[in-house]
C-alpha positions as CSV (number, residue, x, y, z in Angstrom):
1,X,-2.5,12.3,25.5
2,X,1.2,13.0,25.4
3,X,3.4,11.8,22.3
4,X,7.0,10.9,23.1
5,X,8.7,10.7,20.4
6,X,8.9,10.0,16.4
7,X,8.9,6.3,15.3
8,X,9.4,6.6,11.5
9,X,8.2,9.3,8.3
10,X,7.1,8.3,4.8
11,X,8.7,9.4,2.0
12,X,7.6,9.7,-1.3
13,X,9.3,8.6,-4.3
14,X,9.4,8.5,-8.0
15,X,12.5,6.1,-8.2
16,X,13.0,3.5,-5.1
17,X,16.2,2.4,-6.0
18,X,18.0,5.9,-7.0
19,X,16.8,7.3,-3.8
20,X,18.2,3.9,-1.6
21,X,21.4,4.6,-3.0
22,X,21.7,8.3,-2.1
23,X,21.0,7.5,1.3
24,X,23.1,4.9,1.9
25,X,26.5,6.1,-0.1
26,X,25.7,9.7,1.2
27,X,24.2,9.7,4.7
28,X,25.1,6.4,6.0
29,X,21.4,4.9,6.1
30,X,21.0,1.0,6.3
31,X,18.1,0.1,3.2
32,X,15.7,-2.6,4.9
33,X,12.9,-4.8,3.9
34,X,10.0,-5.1,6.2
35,X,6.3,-6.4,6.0
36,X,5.4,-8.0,2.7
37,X,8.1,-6.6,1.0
38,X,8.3,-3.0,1.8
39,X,11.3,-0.9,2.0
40,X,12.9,2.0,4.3
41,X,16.1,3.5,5.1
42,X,17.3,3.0,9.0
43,X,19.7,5.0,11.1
44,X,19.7,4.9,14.6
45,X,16.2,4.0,16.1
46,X,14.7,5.9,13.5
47,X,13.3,5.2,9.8
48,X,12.0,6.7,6.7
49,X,9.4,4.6,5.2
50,X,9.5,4.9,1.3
51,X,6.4,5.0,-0.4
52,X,6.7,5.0,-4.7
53,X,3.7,7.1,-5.6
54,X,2.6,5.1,-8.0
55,X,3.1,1.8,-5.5
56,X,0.7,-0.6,-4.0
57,X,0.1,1.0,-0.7
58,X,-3.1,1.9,0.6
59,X,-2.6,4.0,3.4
60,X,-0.7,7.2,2.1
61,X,-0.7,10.9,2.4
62,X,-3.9,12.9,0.7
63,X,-1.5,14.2,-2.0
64,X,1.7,12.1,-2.4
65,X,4.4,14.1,-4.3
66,X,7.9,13.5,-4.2
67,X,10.1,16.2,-3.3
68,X,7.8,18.0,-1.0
69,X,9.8,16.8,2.2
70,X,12.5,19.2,4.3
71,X,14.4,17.1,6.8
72,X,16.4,17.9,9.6
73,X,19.2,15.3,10.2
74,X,21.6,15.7,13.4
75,X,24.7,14.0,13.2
76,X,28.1,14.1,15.7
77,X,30.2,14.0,12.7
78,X,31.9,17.7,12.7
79,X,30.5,19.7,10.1
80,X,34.3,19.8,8.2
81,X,34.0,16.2,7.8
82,X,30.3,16.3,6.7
83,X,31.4,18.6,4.0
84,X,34.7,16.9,2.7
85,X,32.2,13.2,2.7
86,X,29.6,15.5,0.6
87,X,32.2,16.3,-2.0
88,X,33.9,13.0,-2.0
89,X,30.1,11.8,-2.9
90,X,29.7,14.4,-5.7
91,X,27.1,16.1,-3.8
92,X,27.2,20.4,-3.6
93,X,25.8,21.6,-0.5
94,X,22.7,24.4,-1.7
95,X,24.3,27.1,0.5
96,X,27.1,27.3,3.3
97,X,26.9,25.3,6.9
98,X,25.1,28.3,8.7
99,X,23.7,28.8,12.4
100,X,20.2,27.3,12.8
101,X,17.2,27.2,15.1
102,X,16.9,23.3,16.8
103,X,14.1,21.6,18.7
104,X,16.5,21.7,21.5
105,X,18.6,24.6,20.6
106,X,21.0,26.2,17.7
107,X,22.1,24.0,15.6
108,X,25.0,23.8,12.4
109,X,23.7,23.7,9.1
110,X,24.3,22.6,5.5
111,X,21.8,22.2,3.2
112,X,21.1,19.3,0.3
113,X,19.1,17.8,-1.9
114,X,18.1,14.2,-2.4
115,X,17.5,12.4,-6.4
116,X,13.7,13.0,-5.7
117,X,14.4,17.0,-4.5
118,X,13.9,16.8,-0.7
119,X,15.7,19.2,0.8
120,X,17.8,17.6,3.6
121,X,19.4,19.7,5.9
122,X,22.5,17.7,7.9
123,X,23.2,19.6,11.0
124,X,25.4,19.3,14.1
125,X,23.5,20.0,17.8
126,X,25.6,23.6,19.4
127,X,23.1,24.5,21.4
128,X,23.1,23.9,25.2
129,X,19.6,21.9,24.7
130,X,21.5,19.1,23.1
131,X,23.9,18.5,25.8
132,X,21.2,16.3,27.9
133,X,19.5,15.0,25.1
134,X,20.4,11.7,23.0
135,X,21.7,12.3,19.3
């Protein structure tokens, strides 16, 4: 067996709403309904299922606890934009955009946290890896 790619991850939350918000004002992501009436956050062919911890679902992690995620978000939007959209949204990155190890290659990096605490790290692809490789 060889896996190809990622289709979607799950993330826990305490407040569905709050954390819809943050992710579409902040990082551009489309909220959607799907199934019998569940919700996730799309960008690009990708999607983060959200799970509320306390919710009706059946199939979850062994120990659901929000906050516990660190994501890696690539985005072609130069990293002086990201910043300037960051503060416009009342958001404070946790430290300076610094140089970063990629799947592909190095990558940009500024750090942030969502309402529930993930840490999300917003990065732009530098490394030669990225050049034949879809953002």
């Amino acid at each position: 067996m060889k896996i190809e790619r990622l289709d979607h991850l799950v993330i826990d939350v305490r407040d569905l709403d709050r954390t819809c918000d943050f992710y579409v004002q902040v990082l551009g992501m489309e909220r959607v309904t799907f199934g019998a009436g569940r919700t996730a956050l799309r960008f690009g062919a990708h999607k983060f299922n959200l799970h509320e911890v306390d919710g009706p679902h059946k199939l979850v992690a062994d120990r659901p606890i929000p906050g516990s995620a660190d994501l890696c978000l690539l985005t072609r939007t130069p990293m002086d934009e990201v910043l300037r959209h960051l503060a416009a949204c009342g958001v404070t990155p946790i430290e300076p955009p610094s140089p970063r190890a990629g799947a592909l290659g190095e990558i940009l990096s500024v750090y942030i946290r969502d309402p529930e605490g993930n840490l999300i790290e917003i990065s732009n692809a530098v490394g030669e890896g990225y050049r034949q490789a879809p953002v």
